[in-house]
C-alpha positions as CSV (number, residue, x, y, z in Angstrom):
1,X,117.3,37.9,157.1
2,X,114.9,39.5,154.9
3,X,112.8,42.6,155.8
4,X,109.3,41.1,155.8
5,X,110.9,38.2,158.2
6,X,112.1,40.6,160.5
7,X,109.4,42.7,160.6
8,X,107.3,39.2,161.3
9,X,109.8,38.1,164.2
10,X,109.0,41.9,165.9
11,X,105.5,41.6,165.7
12,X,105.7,38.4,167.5
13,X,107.5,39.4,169.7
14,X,106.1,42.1,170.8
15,X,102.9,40.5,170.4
16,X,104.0,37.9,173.2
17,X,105.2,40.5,175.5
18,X,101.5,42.2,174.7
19,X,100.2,39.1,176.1
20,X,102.8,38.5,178.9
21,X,101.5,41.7,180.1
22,X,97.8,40.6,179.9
23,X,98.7,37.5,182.2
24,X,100.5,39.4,184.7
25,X,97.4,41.9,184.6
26,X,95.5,39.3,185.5
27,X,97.4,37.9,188.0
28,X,97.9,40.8,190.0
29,X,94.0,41.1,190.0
30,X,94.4,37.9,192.0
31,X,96.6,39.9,194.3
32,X,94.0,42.5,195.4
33,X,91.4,40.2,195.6
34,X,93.7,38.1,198.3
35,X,94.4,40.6,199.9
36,X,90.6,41.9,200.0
37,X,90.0,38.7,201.7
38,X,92.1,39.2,204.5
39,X,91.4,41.5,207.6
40,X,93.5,44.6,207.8
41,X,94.4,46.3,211.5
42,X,93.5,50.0,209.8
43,X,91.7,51.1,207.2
44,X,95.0,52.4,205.6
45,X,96.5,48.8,205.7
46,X,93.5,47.9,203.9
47,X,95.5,50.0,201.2
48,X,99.4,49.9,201.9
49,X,100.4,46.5,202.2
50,X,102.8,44.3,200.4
51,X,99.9,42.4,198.2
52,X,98.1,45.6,197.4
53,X,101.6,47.4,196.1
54,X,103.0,44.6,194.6
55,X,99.4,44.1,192.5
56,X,99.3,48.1,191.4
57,X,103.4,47.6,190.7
58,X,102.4,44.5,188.2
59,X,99.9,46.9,187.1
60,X,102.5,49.7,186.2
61,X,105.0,47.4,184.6
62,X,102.1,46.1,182.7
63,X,100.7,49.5,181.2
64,X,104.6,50.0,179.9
65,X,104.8,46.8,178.6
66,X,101.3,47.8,176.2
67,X,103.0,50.5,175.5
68,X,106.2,48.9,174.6
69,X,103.8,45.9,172.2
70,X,101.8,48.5,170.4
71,X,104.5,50.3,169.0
72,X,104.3,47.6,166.3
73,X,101.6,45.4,166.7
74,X,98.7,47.0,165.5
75,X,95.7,48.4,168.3
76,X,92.9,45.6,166.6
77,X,95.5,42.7,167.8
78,X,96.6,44.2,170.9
79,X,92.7,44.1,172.2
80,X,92.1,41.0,170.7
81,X,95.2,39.8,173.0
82,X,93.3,41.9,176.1
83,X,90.7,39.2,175.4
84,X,92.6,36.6,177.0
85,X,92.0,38.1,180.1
86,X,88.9,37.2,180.7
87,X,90.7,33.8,180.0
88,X,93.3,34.1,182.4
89,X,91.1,35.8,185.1
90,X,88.5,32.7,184.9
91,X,91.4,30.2,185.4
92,X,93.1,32.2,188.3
93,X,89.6,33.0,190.0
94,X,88.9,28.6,189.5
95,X,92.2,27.9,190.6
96,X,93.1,29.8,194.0
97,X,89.8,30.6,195.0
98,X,87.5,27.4,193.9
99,X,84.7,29.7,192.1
100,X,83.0,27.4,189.9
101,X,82.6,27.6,186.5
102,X,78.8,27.0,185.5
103,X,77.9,26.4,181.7
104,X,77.6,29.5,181.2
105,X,80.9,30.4,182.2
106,X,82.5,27.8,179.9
107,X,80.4,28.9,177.1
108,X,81.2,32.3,177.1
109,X,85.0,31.6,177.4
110,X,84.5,29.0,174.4
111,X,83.2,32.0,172.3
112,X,86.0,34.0,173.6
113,X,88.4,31.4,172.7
114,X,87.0,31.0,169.4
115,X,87.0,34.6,168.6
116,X,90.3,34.8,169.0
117,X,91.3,31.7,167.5
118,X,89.2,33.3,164.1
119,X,91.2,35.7,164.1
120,X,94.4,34.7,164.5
121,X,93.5,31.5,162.0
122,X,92.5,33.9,159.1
């Protein structure tokens, strides 16, 4: 395997572990959101319970895993991956908690999509 084909293979890789990351991010948003919803015994369960840790845990394995993708994917791609987020967010916040998605919504996530899409296509 050549150099330039390796060196392809890491950036794709860790440009899908850059945007593993982002998912999980966003999923663990979902987490403290559920768990805002619910009604805690004490102010300090509001805080310390198994949704709220397990969101800020996703959120610490997340941070390494940027900082395991940007070692060789450059910082312009890595935020143009954090883009999807807004992607992913929109989808989890539709999906488990039935917020609609307005015309507005879906335009602003078409330009989204089509930003990244321009810049991955060339």
């Amino acid at each position: 395997m050549g150099i330039r084909c390796r060196a392809m293979n890491d950036m794709l890789l860790h440009g899908a572990v850059m945007l593993a990351g982002v998912f999980l991010a966003s999923f663990s948003q979902v987490m403290l959101k559920k768990s805002a919803g619910k009604a805690h015994a004490s102010m300090v369960r509001e805080y310390v319970n198994p949704l709220v840790i397990g969101a800020y845990g996703i959120f610490l394995l997340t941070t390494l895993t940027s900082i395991y993708a940007l070692q060789v994917i450059p910082l312009y791609v890595g935020a143009v991956l954090e883009s999807s987020n807004y992607l992913f967010v929109t989808f989890f916040g539709w999906y488990y908690f039935g917020e609609r998605l307005n015309r507005y919504k879906l335009v602003g996530l078409g330009i989204i999509m089509l930003g990244i899409l321009i810049f991955f296509g060339g």
